[in-house]
C-alpha positions as CSV (number, residue, x, y, z in Angstrom):
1,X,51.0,-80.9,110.4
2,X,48.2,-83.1,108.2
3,X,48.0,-86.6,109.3
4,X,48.4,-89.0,106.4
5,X,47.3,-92.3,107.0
6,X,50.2,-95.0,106.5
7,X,48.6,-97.3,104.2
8,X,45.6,-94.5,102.4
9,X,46.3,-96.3,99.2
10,X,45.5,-99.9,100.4
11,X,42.5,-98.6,102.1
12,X,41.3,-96.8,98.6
13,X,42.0,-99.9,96.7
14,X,40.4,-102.0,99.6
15,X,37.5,-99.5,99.2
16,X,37.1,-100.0,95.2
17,X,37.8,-103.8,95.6
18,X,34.9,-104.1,98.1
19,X,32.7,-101.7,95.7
20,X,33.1,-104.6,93.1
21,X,32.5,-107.2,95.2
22,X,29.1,-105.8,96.1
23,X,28.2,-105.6,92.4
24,X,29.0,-109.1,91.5
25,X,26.9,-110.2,94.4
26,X,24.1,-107.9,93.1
27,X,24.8,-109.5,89.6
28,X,24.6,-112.5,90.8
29,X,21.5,-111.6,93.2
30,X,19.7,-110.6,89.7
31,X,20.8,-113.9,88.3
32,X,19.8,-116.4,90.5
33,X,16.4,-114.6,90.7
34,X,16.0,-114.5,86.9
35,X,16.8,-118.4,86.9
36,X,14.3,-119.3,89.3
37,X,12.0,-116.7,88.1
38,X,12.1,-118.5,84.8
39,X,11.9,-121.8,86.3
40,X,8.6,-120.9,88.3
41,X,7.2,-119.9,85.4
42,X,8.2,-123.1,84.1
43,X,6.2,-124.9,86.6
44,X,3.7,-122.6,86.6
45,X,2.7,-123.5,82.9
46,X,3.7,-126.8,83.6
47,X,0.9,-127.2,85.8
48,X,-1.7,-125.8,83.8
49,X,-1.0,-128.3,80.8
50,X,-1.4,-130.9,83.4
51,X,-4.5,-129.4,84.4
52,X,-5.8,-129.1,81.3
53,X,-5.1,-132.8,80.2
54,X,-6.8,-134.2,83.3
55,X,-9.8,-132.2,82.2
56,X,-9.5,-133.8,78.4
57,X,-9.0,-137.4,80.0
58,X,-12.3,-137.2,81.4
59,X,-13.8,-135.5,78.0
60,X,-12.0,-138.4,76.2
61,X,-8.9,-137.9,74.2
62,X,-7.8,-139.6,70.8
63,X,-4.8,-141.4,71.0
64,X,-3.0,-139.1,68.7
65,X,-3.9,-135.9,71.4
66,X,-3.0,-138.3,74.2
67,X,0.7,-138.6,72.2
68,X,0.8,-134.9,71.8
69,X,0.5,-134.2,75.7
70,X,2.7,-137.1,76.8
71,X,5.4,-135.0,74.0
72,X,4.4,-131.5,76.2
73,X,4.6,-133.1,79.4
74,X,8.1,-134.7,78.8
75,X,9.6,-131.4,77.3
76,X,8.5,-129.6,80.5
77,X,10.7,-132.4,82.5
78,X,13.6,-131.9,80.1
79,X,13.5,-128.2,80.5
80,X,12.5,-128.4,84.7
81,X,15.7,-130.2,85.0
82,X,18.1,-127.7,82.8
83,X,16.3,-124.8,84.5
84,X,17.0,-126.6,88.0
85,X,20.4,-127.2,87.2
86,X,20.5,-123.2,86.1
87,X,18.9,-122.4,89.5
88,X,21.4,-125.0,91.5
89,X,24.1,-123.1,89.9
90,X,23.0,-118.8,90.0
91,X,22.6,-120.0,93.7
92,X,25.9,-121.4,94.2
93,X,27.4,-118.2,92.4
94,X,25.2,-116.1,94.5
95,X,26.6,-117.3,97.7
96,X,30.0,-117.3,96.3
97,X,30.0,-113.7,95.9
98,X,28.5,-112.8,99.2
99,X,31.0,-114.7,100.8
100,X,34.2,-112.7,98.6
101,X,31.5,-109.6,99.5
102,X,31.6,-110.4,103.2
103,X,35.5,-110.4,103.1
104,X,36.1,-107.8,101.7
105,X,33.8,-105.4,103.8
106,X,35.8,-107.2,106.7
107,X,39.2,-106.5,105.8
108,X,38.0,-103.0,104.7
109,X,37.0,-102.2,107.8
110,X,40.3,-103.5,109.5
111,X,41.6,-101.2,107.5
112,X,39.3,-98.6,109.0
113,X,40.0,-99.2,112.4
114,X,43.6,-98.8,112.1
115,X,43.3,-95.5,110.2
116,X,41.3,-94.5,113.3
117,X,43.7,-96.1,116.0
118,X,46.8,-93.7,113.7
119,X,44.3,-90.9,114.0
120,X,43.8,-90.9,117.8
121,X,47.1,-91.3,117.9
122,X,47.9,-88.3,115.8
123,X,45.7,-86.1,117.4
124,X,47.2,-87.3,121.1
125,X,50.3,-86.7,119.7
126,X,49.5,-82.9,118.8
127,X,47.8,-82.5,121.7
128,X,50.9,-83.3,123.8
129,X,53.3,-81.6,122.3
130,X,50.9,-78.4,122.5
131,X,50.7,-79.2,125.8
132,X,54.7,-79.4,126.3
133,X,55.3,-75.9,124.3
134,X,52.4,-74.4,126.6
135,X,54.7,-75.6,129.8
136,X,57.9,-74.3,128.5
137,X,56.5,-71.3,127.6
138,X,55.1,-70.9,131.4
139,X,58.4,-71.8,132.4
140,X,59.9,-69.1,130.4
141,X,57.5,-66.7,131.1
142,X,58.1,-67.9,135.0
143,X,62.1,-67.4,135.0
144,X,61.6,-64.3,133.0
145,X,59.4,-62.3,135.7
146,X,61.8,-63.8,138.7
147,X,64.7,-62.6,136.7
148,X,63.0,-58.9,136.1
149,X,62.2,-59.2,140.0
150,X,65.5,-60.0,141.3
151,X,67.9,-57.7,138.8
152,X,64.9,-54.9,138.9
């Protein structure tokens, strides 16, 4: 007799369930790292225009050059804060996802264990009842040879 586990198709939907879940939390892995990739390059340049205009302040700069920077500087602040906030937020979704990961691996493997438990249980089962036609068959065999004994 096969053994068919109880609940096989929860357990395959379980399965493909949890398959999703681990690629939105790779999705959103990639995110989050694309966002604060991009935001320490951000910085990165950021820093380097800052640089640079510290090295013109002490060359001398005309006030029209010292407009121009102050115009830089501020759009790097503008954009530092919307690339923070898309940083703040691939996080968030990133941590999100592992946690709707993490649950499903967990009730996937509840689901595991119990196909195991109904598989040990199976195979006991087999294994007794072998175990009882192996007896009566001795016992047969037994009354048989005392019956050929006793008549022969």
């Amino acid at each position: 007799m096969a053994y068919q586990f109880s609940l096989e198709q929860l357990l395959q939907l379980r399965d493909r369930e949890k398959d999703q879940k681990v690629k939105s939390y790779n999705e959103a892995v990639d995110q989050f790292e694309q966002k604060a990739g991009a935001l320490y390059e951000m910085l990165r340049s950021k820093e380097h225009a800052e640089e640079v205009n510290r090295e013109k302040m002490t060359r001398g700069v005309t006030v029209r050059e010292l407009r121009q920077q102050e115009k830089m500087l501020h759009m790097y602040e503008r954009e530092a804060v919307v690339l923070e906030e898309a940083v703040s937020k691939a996080r968030w979704m990133m941590l999100r996802e592992e946690k709707a990961m993490q649950e499903a691996w967990r009730e996937n493997r509840k689901l595991e264990l119990m196909k195991e438990q109904e598989e040990a249980k199976h195979t006991e089962k087999i294994k007794r009842n072998e175990r009882a036609a192996m007896d009566d068959t001795a016992v047969q065999m037994y009354l048989q040879k005392q019956t050929v004994q006793h008549h022969g």
